[in-house]
C-alpha positions as CSV (number, residue, x, y, z in Angstrom):
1,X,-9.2,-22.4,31.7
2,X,-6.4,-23.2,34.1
3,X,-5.7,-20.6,37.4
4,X,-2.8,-20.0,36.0
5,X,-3.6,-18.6,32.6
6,X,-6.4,-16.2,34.7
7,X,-3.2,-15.4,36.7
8,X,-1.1,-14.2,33.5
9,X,-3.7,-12.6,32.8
10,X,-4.2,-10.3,35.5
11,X,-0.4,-10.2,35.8
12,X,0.1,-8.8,32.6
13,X,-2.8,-6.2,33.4
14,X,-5.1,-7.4,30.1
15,X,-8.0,-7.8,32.6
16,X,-8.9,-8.6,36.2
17,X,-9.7,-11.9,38.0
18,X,-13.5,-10.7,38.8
19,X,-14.1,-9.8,35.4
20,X,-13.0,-13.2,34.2
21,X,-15.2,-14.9,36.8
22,X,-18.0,-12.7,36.1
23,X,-18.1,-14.0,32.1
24,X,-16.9,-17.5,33.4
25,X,-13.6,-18.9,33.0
26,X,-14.0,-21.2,30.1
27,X,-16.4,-19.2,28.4
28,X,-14.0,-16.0,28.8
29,X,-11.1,-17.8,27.4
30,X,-13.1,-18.9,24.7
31,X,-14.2,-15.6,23.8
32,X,-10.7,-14.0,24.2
33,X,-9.0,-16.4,21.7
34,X,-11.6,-15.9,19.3
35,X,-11.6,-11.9,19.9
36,X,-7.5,-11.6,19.1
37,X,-7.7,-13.9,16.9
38,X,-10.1,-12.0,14.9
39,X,-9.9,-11.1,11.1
40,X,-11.5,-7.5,11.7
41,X,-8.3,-6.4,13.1
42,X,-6.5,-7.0,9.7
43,X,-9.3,-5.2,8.2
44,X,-9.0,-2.4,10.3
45,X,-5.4,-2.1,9.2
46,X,-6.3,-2.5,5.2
47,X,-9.0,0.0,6.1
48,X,-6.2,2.4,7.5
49,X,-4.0,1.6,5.0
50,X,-5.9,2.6,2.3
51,X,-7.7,5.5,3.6
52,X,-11.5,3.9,3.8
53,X,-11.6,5.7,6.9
54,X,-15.3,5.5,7.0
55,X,-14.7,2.0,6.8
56,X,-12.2,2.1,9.9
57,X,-14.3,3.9,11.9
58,X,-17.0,1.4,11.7
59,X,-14.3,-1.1,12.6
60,X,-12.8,0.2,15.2
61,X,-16.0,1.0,17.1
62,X,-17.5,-2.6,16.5
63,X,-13.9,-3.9,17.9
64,X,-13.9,-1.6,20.6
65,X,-17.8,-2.8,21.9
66,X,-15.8,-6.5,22.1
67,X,-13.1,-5.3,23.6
68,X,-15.8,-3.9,26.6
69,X,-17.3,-6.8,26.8
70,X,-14.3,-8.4,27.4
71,X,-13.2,-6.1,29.9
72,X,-9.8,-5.7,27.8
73,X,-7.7,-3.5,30.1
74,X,-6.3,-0.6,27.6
75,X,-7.9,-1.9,24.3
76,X,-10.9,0.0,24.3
77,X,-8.8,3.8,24.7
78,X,-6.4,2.6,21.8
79,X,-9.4,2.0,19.5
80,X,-11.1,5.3,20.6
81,X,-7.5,7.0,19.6
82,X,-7.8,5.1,16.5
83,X,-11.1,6.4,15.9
84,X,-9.8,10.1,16.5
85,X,-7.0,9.2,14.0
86,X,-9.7,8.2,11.1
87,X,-12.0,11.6,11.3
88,X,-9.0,13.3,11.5
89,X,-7.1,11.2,8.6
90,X,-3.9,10.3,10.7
91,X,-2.5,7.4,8.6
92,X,0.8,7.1,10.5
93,X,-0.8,7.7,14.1
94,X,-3.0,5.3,13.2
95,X,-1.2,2.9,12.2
96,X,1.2,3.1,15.6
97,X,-1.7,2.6,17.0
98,X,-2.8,-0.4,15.7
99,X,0.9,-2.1,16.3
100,X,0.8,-1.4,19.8
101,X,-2.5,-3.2,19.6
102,X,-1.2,-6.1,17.7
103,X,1.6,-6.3,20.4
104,X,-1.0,-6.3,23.4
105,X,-3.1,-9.3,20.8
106,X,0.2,-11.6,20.8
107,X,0.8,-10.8,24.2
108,X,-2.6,-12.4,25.1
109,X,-2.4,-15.2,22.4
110,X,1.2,-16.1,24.2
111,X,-1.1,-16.5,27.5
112,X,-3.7,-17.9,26.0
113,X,-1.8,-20.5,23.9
114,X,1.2,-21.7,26.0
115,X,1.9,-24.4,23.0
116,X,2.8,-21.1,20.4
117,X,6.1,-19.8,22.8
């Protein structure tokens, strides 16, 4: 992983320098891509979307125990909202939610993947 990209990164307030050096650079950019790039995040929204919220709860939590790992500045309180917004049935909150989240993922994917832009 280039300086640079670990600089975007920290720019953009996704995550810090130490955490990435704590995980290891290559290793953190190789878990990163395959976090946002993750299918369980257009389950999450089916889930939503359909009203399994059992189903998006479970989700939600198992994303948001990534998204700690990863030290994924912001991610983790959106996920816990989202969880609030399944127990309590909030489709549309929910779902807000979740693009917010899809914004931060292609925000990160842009850093992540200069070739995409």
């Amino acid at each position: 992983m280039q300086k640079k990209i670990t600089d975007k990164l920290e720019a953009a307030g996704i995550c810090s320098a130490i955490d990435i050096k704590e995980l290891g650079e290559e290793k953190y950019a190789e878990e990163l891509k395959k976090f946002i790039s993750s299918f369980d995040f257009m389950r999450l929204g089916q889930a939503i979307s359909t009203g399994k919220w059992q189903t998006a709860t479970n989700l939600a939590a198992q994303i948001e125990e990534e998204a700690k790992t990863l030290k994924i500045k912001g991610l983790t309180e959106q996920l816990k909202k989202i969880r609030i917004c399944c127990l309590k049935k909030e489709k549309e909150t929910a779902k807000q939610i979740l693009a917010a989240i899809t914004i931060k993922r292609t925000q990160i994917r842009k850093i992540t993947n200069p070739e995409i832009n």
